[in-house]
C-alpha positions in Angstrom: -60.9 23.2 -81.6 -64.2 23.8 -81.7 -66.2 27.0 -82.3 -69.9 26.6 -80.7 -72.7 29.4 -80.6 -75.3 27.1 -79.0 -74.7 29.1 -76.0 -75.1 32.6 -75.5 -72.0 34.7 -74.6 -74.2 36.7 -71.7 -74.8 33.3 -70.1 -71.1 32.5 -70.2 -69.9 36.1 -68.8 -72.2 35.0 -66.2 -70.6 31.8 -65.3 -67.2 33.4 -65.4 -68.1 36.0 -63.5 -69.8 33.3 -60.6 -66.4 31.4 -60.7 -64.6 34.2 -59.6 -67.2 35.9 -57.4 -68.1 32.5 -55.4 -65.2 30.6 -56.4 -61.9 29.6 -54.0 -58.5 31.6 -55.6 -55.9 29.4 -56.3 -52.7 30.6 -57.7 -54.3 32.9 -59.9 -57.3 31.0 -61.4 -60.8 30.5 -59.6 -62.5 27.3 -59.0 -66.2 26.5 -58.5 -68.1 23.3 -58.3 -65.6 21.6 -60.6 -65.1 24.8 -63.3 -61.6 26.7 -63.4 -62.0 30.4 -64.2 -58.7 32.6 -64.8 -58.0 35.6 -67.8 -54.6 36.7 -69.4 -52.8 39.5 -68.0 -54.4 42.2 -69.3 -58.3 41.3 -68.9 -59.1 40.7 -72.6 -59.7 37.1 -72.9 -60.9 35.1 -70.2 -60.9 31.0 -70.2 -64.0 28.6 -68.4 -62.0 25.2 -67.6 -63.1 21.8 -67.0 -61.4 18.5 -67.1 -60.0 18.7 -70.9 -61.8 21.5 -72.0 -61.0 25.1 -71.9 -63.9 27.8 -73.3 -62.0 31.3 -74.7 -64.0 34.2 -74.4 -62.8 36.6 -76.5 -62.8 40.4 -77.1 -65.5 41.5 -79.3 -67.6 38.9 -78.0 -66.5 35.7 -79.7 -65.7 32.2 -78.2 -64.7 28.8 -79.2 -64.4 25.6 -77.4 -60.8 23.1 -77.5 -61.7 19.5 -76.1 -60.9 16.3 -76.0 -63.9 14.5 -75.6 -67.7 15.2 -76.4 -68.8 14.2 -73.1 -67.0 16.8 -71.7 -68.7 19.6 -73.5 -71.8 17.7 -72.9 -71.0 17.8 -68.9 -69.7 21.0 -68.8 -73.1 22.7 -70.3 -75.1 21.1 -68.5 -72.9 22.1 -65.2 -73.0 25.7 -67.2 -76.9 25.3 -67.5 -77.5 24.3 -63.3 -75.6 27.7 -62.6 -77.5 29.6 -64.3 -80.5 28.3 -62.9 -79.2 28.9 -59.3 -78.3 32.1 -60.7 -81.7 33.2 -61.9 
């Protein structure tokens, strides 16, 4: 596990909040261009998804990052980045 503030929280609300706006539902978690959105039962903490890597955003505004492989926390920021940029 990983904890990574390279990225500001706003910009991952963002994303999470794209995933499941603009995203297809799929047995409780969202999916959009390739990223996996879903939160635990009470709304608290919400997760990001892609290929081995799951983001945790947690209450009081903390996150961290579990992953396999650093190419996948390269590709996912950079597919975090693009949706922004759409966003904007």
């Amino acid at each position: 596990m990983m904890k990574n503030n390279t990225v500001a929280l706003s910009d991952l609300l963002q994303v999470f909040n794209l995933v499941t706006t603009q995203g297809s539902k799929t047995e409780g978690n969202y999916e959009y261009q390739g990223i996996t959105a879903w939160h635990d039962f009470d709304g608290y903490t919400c997760f990001l998804g892609y290929k081995d890597l799951t983001l945790t955003l947690l209450f009081h505004g903390r996150y961290t990052f579990d992953f396999e492989q650093q190419e996948t926390l390269d590709v996912f920021l950079s597919k975090v980045n693009k949706l922004l940029l759409v966003k904007t």
